[in-house]
C-alpha positions as a Markdown table, in Angstrom:
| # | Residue | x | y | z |
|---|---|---|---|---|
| 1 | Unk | -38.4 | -13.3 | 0.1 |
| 2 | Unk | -38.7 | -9.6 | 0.5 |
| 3 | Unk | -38.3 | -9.9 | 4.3 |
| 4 | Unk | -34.6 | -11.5 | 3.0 |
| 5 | Unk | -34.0 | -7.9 | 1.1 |
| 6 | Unk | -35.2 | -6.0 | 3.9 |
| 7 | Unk | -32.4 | -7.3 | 6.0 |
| 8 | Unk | -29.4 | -7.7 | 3.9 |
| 9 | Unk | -30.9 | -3.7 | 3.1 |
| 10 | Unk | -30.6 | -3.2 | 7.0 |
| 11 | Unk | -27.3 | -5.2 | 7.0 |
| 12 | Unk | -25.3 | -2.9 | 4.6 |
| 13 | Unk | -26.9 | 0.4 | 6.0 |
| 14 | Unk | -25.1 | -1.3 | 9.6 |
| 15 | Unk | -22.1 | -2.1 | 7.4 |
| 16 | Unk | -21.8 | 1.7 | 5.7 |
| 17 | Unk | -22.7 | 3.2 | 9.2 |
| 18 | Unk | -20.3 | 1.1 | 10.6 |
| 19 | Unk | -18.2 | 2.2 | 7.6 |
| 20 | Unk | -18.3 | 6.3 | 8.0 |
| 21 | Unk | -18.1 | 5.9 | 11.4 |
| 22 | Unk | -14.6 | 4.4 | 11.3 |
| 23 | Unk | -13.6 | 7.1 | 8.5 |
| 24 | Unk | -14.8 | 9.7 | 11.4 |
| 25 | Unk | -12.4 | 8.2 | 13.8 |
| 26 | Unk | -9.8 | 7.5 | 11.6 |
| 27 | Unk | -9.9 | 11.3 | 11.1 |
| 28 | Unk | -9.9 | 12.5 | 14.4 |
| 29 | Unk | -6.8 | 10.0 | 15.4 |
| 30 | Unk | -5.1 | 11.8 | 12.2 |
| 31 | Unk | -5.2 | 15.1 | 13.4 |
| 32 | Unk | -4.8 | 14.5 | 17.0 |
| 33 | Unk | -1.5 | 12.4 | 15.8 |
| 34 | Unk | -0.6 | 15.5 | 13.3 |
| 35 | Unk | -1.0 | 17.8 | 16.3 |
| 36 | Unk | 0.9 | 15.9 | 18.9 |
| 37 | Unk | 3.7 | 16.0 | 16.3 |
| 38 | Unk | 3.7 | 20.0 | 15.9 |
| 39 | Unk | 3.3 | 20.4 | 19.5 |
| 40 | Unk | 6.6 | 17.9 | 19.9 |
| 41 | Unk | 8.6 | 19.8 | 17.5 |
| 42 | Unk | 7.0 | 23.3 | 18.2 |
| 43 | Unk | 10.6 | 24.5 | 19.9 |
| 44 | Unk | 12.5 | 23.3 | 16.6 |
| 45 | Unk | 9.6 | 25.4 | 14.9 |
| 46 | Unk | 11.0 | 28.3 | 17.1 |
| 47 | Unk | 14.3 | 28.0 | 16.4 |
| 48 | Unk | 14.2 | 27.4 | 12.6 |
| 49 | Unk | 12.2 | 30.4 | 12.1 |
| 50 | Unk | 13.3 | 32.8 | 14.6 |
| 51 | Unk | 16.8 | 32.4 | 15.8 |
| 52 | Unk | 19.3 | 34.7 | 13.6 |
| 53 | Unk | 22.9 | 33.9 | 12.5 |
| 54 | Unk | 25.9 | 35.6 | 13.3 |
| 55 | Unk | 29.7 | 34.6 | 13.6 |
| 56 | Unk | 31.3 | 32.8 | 16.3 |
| 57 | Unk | 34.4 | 31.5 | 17.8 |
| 58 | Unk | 34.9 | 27.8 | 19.1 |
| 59 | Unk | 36.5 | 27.7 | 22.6 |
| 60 | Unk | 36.4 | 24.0 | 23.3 |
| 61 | Unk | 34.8 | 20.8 | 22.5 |
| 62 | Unk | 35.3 | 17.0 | 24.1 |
| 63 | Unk | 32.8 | 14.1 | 24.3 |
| 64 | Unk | 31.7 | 12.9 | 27.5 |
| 65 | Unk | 30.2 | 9.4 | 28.5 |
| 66 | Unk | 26.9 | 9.1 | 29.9 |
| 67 | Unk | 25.6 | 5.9 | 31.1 |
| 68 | Unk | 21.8 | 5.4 | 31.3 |
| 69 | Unk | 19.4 | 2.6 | 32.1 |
| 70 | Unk | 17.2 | 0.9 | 29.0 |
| 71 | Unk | 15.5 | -2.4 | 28.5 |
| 72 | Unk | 15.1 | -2.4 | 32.6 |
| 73 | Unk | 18.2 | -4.7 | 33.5 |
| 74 | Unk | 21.0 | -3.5 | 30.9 |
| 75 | Unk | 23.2 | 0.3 | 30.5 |
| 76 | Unk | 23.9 | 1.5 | 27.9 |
| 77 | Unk | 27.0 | 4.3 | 27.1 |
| 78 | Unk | 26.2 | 7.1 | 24.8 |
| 79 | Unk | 29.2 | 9.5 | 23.8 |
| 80 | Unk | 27.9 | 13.6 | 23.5 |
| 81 | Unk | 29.8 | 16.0 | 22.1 |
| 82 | Unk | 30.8 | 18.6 | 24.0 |
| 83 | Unk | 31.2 | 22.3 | 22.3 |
| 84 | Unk | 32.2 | 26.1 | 23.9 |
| 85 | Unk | 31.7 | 29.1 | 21.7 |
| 86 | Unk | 31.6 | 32.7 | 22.2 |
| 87 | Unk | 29.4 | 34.6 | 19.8 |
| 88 | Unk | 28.6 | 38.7 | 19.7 |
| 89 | Unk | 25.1 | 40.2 | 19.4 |
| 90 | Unk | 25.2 | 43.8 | 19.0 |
| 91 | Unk | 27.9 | 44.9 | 21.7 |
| 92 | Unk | 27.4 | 41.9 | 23.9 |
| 93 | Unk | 29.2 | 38.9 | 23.9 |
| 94 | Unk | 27.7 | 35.5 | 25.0 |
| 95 | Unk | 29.1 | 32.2 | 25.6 |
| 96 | Unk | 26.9 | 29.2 | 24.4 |
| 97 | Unk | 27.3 | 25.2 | 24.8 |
| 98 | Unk | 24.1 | 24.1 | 22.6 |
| 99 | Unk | 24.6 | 22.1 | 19.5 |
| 100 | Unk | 20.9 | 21.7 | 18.9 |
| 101 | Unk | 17.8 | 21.7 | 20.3 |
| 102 | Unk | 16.5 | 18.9 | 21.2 |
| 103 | Unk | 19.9 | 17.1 | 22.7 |
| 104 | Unk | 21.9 | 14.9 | 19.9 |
| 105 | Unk | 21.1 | 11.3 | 20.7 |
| 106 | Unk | 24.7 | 10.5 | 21.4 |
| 107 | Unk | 27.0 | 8.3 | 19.8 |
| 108 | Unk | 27.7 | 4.5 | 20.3 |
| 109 | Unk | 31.0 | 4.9 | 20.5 |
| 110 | Unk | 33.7 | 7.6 | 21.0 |
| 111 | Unk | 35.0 | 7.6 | 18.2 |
| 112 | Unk | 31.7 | 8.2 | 16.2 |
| 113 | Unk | 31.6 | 11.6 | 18.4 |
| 114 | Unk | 35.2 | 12.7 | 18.1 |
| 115 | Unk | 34.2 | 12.5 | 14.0 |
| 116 | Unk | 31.0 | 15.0 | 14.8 |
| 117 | Unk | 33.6 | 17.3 | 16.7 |
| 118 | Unk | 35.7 | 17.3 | 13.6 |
| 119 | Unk | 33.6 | 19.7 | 12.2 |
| 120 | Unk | 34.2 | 22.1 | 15.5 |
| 121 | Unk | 38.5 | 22.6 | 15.6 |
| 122 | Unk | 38.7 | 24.9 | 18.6 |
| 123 | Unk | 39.9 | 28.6 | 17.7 |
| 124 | Unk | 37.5 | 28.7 | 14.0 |
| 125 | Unk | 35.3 | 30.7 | 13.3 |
| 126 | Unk | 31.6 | 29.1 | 12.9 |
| 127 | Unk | 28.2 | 30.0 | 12.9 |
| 128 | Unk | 26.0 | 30.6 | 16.1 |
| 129 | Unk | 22.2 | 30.6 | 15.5 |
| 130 | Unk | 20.8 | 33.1 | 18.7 |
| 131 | Unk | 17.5 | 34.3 | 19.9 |
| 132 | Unk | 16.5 | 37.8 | 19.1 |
| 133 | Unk | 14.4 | 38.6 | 22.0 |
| 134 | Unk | 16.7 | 36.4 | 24.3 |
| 135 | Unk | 20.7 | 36.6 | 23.1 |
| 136 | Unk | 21.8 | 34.4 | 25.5 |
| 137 | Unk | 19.9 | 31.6 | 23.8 |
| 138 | Unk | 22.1 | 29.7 | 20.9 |
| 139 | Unk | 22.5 | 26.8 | 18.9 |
| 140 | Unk | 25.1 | 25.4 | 16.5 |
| 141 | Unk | 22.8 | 23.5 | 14.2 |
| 142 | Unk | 19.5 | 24.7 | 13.3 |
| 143 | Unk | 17.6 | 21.8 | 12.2 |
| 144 | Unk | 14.9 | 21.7 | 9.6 |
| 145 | Unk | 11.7 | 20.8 | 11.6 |
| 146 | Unk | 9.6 | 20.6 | 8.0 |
| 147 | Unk | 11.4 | 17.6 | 7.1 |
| 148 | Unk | 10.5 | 15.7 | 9.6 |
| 149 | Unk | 7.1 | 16.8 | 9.3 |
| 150 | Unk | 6.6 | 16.2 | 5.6 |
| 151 | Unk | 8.0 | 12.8 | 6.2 |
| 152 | Unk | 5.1 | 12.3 | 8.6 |
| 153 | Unk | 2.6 | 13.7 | 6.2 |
| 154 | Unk | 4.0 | 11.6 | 3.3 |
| 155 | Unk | 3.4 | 8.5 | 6.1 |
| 156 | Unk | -0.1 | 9.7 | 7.4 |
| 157 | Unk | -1.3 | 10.4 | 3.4 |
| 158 | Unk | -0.3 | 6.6 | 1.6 |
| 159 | Unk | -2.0 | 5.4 | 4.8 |
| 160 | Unk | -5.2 | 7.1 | 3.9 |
| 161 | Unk | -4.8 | 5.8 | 0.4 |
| 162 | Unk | -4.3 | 2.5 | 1.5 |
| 163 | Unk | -7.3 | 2.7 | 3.5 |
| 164 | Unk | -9.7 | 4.2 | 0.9 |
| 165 | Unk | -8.7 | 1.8 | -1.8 |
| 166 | Unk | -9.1 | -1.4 | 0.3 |
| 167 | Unk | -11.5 | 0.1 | 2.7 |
| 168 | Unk | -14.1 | -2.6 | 3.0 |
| 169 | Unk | -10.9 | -5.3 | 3.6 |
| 170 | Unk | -9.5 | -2.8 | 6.0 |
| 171 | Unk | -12.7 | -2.3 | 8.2 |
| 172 | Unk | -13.5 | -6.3 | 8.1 |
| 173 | Unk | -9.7 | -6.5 | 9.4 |
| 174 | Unk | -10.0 | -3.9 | 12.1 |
| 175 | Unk | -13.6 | -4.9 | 13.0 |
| 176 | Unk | -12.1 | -8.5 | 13.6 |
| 177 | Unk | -9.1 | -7.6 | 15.8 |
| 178 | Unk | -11.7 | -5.7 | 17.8 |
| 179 | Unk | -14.2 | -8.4 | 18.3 |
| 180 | Unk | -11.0 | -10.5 | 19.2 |
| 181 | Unk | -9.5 | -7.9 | 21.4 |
| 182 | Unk | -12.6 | -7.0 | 23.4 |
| 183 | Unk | -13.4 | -10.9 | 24.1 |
């Protein structure tokens, strides 16, 4: 009978190793994920803290097609709006074509961009984000890169709680697709 403690003893210190061991991982595969995110959105980083705002001038905008390959056997169109603007930075003047950085993800259908370019008539004044230790460098829209980011960390933070409240089921779970996956 104490040989039967002894190993359900030995059989939870496997199960708590086994236990802090996954927490350990689970850990390092949050921050590697929380640092392949920053290092994704670093150049939105850039811009939304760097790039200064000053007044331009819209020259032109249209939308152009582009057809790309997805799902291997289909295309698919995507409509970009197309801008021009001319924007002054001390006693130069520079010509930009960047809405954003990244690239919009283009528009199902024409007329979904011709509504974006509603926003840009040609001939109004707007505002032109630019690069202080490179002029030539604009944008339209600066996006908020933090948003995205919290979202992520909102995400990454009820998934720890979910993990530490029903740790024990979760570990069973994982250790159970594992066994099954490595057979």
């Amino acid at each position: 009978m104490f040989e039967d403690s002894k190993r359900l003893t030995r059989q939870e210190g496997t199960k708590r190793r086994g236990s802090i061991i996954f927490r350990i991982i689970l850990f390092f595969v949050s921050i590697a994920v929380l640092l392949l995110a920053y290092n994704s959105h670093k150049e939105q980083f850039y811009i939304y803290n760097n790039f200064r705002e000053t007044k331009g001038t819209l020259l032109s905008n249209s939308t152009i097609m582009k057809v790309g390959s997805q799902y291997r056997s289909s295309y698919v169109q995507r409509y970009y709006p197309v801008v021009s603007y001319k924007y002054q930075v001390g006693a130069s003047t520079y010509t930009g074509n960047s809405i954003c950085e990244p690239e919009l993800a283009g528009y199902g259908t024409h007329q979904g961009a011709d509504n974006f370019l509603k926003k840009y008539k040609v001939g109004t004044k707007c505002p032109v984000y630019y690069d202080p230790k490179k002029p030539f460098r604009s944008v339209l829209i600066k996006r908020n890169p933090y948003s995205d980011y919290i979202i992520f960390l909102v995400v990454a933070a009820v998934i720890w709680v979910i993990i530490i409240f029903y740790r024990e089921e979760a570990i069973e779970s994982f250790r159970n697709r594992a066994k099954k996956w490595l057979r």
